[in-house]
Structures are given as structure tokens and as C-alpha cells.
DSSP file (Angstrom, degrees, kcal/mol; ACC not computed):
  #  RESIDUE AA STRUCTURE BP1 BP2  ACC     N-H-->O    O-->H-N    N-H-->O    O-->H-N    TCO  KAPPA ALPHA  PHI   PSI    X-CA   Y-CA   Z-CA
    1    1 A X              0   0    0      0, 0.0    61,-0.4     0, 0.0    59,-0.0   0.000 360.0 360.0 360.0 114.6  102.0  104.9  107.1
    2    2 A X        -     0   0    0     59,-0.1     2,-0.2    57,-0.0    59,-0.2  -0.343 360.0-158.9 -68.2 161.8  104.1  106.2  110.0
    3    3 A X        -     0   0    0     57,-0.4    57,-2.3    59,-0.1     2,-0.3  -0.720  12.8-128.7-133.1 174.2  102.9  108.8  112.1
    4    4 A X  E     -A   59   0A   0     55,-0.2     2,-0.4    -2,-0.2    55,-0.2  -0.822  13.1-162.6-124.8 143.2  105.1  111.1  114.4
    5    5 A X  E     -A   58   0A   0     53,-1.0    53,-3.1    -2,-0.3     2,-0.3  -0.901  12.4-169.0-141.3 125.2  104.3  111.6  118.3
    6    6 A X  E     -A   57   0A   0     -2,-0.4     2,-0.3    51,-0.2    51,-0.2  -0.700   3.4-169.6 -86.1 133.9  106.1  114.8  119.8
    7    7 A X  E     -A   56   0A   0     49,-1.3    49,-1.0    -2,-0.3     2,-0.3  -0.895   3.7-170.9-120.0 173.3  106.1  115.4  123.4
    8    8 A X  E     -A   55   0A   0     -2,-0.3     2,-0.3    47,-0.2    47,-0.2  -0.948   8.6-166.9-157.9 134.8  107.3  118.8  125.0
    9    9 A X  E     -A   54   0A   0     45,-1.2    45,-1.0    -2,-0.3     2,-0.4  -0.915   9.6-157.5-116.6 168.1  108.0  119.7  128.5
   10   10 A X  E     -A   53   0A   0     -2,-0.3     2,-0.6    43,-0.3    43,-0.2  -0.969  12.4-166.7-143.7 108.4  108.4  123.3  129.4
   11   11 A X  E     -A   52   0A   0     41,-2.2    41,-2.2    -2,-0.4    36,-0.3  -0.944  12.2-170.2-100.4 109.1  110.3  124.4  132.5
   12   12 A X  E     +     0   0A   0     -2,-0.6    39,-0.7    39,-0.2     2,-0.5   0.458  60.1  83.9 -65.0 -10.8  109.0  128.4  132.6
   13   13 A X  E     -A   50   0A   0      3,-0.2     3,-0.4     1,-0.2    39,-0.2  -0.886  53.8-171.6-120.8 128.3  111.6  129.5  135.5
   14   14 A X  S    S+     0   0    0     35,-0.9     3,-0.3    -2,-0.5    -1,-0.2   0.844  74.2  77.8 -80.6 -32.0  114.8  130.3  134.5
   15   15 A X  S    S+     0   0    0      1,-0.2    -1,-0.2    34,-0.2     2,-0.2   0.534 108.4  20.1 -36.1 -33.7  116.0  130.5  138.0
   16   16 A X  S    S-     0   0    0     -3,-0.4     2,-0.4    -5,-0.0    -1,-0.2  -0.624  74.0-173.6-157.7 100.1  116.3  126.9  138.4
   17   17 A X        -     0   0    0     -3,-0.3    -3,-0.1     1,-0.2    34,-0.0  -0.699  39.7 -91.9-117.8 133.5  116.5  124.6  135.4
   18   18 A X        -     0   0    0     -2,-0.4     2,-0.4     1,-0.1    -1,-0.2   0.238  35.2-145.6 -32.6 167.6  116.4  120.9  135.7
   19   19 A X        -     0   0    0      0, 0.0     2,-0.2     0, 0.0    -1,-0.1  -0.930  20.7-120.2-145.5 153.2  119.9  119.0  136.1
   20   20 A X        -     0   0    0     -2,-0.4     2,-0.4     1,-0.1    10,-0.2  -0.599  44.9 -90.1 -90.1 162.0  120.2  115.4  134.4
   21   21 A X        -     0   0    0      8,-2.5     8,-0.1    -2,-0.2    -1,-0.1  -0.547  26.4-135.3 -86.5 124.0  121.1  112.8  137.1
   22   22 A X        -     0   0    0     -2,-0.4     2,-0.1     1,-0.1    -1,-0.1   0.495  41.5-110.2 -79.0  11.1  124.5  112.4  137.4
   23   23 A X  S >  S+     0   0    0      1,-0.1     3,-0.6     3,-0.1     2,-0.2  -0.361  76.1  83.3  93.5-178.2  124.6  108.1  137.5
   24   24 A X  T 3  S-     0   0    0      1,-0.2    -1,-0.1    -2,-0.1    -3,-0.0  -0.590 104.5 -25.6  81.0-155.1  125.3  106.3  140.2
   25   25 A X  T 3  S+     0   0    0     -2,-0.2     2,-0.2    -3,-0.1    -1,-0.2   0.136  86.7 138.4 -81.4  19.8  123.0  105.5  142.9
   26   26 A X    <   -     0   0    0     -3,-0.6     2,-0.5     1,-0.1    -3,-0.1  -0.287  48.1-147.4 -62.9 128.2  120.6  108.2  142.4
   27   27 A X  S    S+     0   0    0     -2,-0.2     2,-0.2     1,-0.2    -1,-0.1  -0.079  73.4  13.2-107.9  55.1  117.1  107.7  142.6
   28   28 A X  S    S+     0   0    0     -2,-0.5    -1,-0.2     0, 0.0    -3,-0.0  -0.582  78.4  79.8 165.2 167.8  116.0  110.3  140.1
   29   29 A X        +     0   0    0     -2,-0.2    -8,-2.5    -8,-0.1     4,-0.3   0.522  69.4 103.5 114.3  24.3  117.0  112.5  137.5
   30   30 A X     >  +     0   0    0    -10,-0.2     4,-3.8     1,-0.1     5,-0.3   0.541  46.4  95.4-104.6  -8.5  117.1  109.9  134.9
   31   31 A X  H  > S+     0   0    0      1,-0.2     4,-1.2     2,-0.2     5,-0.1   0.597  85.2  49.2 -62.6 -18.5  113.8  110.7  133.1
   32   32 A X  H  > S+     0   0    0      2,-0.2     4,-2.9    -3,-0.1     5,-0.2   0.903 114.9  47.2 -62.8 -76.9  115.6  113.0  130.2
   33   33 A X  H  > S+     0   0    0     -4,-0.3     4,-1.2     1,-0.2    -2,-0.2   0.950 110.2  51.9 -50.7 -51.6  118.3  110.2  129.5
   34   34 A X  H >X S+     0   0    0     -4,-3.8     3,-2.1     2,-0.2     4,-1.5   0.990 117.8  33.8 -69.5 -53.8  115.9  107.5  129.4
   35   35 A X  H >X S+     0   0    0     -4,-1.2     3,-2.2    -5,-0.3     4,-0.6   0.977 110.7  62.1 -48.9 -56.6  113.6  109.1  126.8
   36   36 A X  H 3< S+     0   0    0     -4,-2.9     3,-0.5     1,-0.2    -1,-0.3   0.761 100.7  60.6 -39.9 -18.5  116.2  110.8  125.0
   37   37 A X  H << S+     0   0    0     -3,-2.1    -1,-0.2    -4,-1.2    -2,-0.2   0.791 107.2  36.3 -57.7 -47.0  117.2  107.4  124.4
   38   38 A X  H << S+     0   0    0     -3,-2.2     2,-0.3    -4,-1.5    -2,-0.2  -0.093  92.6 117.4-105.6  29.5  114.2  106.0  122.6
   39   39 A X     <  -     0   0    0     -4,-0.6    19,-0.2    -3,-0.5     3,-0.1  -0.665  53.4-163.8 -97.5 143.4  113.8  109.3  121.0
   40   40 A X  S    S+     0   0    0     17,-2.3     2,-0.2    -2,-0.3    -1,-0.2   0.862  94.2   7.9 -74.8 -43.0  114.2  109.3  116.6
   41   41 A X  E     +B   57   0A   0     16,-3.5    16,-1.0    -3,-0.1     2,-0.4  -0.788  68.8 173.5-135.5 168.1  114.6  113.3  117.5
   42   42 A X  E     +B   56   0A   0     14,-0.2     2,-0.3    -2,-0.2    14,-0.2  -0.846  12.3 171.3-156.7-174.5  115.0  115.7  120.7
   43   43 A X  E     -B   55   0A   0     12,-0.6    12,-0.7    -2,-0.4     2,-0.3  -0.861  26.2-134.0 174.1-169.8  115.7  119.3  120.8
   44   44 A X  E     -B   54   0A   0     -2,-0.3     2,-0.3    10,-0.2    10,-0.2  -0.810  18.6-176.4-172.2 144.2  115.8  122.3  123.2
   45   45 A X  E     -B   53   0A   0      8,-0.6     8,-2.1    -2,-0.3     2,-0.3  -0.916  30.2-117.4-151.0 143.9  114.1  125.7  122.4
   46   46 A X  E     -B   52   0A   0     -2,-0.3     6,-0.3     6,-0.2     2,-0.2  -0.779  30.5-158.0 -80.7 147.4  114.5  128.5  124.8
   47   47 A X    >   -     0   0    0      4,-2.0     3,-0.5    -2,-0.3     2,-0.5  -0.625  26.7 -78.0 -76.0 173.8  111.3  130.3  126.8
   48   48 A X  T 3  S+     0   0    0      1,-0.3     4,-0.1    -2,-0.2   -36,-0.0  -0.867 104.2  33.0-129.0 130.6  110.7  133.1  128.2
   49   49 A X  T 3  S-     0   0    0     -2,-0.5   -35,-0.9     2,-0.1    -1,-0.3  -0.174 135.5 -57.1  95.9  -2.1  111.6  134.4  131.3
   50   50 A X  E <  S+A   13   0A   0     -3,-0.5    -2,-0.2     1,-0.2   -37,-0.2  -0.098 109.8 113.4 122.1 -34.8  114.7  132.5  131.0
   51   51 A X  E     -     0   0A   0    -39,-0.7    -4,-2.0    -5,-0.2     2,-0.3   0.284  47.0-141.2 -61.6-179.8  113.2  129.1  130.7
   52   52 A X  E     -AB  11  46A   0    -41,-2.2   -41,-2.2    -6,-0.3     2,-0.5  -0.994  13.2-129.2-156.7-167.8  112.9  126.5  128.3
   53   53 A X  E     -AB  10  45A   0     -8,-2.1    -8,-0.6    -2,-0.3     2,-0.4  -0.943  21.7-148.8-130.6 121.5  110.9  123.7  126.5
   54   54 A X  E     -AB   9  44A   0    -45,-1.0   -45,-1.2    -2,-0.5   -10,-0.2  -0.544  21.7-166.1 -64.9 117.8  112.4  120.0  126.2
   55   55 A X  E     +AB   8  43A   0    -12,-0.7   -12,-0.6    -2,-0.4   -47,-0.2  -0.721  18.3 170.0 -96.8 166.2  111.2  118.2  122.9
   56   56 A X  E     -AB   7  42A   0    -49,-1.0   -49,-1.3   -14,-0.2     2,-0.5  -0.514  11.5-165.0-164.5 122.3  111.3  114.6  121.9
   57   57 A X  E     -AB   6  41A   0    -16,-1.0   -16,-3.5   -51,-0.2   -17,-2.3  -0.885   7.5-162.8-133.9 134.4  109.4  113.1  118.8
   58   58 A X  E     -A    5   0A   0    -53,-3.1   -53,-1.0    -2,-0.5   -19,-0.1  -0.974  18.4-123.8-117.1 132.0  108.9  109.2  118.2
   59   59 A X  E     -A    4   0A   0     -2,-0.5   -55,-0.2   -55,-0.2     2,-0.2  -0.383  23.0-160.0 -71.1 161.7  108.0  107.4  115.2
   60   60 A X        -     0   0    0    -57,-2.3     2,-0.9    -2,-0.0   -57,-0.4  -0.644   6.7-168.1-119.7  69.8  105.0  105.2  115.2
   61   61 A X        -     0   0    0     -2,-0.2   -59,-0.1   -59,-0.2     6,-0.1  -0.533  23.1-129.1 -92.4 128.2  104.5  102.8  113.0
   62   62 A X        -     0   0    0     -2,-0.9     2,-0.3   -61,-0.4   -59,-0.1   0.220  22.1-127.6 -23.2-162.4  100.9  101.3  113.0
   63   63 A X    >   -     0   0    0      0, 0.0     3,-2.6     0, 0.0     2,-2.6  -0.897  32.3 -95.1  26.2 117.2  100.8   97.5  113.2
   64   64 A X  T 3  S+     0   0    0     -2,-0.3    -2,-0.1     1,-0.3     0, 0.0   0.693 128.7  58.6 -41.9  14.1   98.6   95.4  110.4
   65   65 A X  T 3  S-     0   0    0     -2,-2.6    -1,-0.3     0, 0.0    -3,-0.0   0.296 121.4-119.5-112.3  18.0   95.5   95.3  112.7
   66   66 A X    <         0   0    0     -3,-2.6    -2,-0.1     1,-0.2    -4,-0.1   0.599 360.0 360.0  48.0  30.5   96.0   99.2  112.4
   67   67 A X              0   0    0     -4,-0.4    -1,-0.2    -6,-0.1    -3,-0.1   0.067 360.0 360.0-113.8 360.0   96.7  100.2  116.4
């Protein structure tokens, strides 16, 4: 039986909201693209105070030894 594992980050400040890395030789701002990559699902929800909270949910399916 698969099982579902959600993660969420939450940037509270509306004031200054994360920016995705714009390629190239940058050596961060890639951490968004690469999950979102290996994501089944992703989302965005706003918080409040301006902010909001990143989602990303991966399926899991068990293995026969059941890890």
C-alpha cells in the first residue's frame, strides 16, 4: 500500500519572499526546482501577514521487506 509524505515550508514575512534561482552559475536558489521536480504534487497557499507556505507531497511505495 502506498503512503503519501507531505512536506511544507512556510515563509511568514511577506516583505521578502524567496526567489527561485535564476540558472546559470548560481550557487543557490535551486532547492524549490529540485524538489518540485521529484514531487507527484506541489502547491502554494497564502499566510498571513503576507506570507506563504510551499507544499510538496511524494508517494512512497513500501518495498517487499516493508521499509
Amino acid at each position: 500500500m502506498a503512503g503519501i509524505l507531505r512536506i511544507e515550508a512556510t515563509h511568514a514575512r511577506g516583505d521578502r519572499l524567496p526567489e527561485r534561482g535564476q540558472g546559470g552559475d548560481d550557487e543557490s536558489g535551486r532547492g524549490l526546482l529540485l524538489v518540485a521536480s521529484l514531487a507527484d504534487a506541489r502547491g502554494c497557499e497564502p499566510h498571513h501577514a503576507g506570507g506563504r507556505t510551499v507544499w510538496v507531497e511524494c508517494v512512497w511505495w513500501p518495498t517487499a521487506t516493508g521499509q
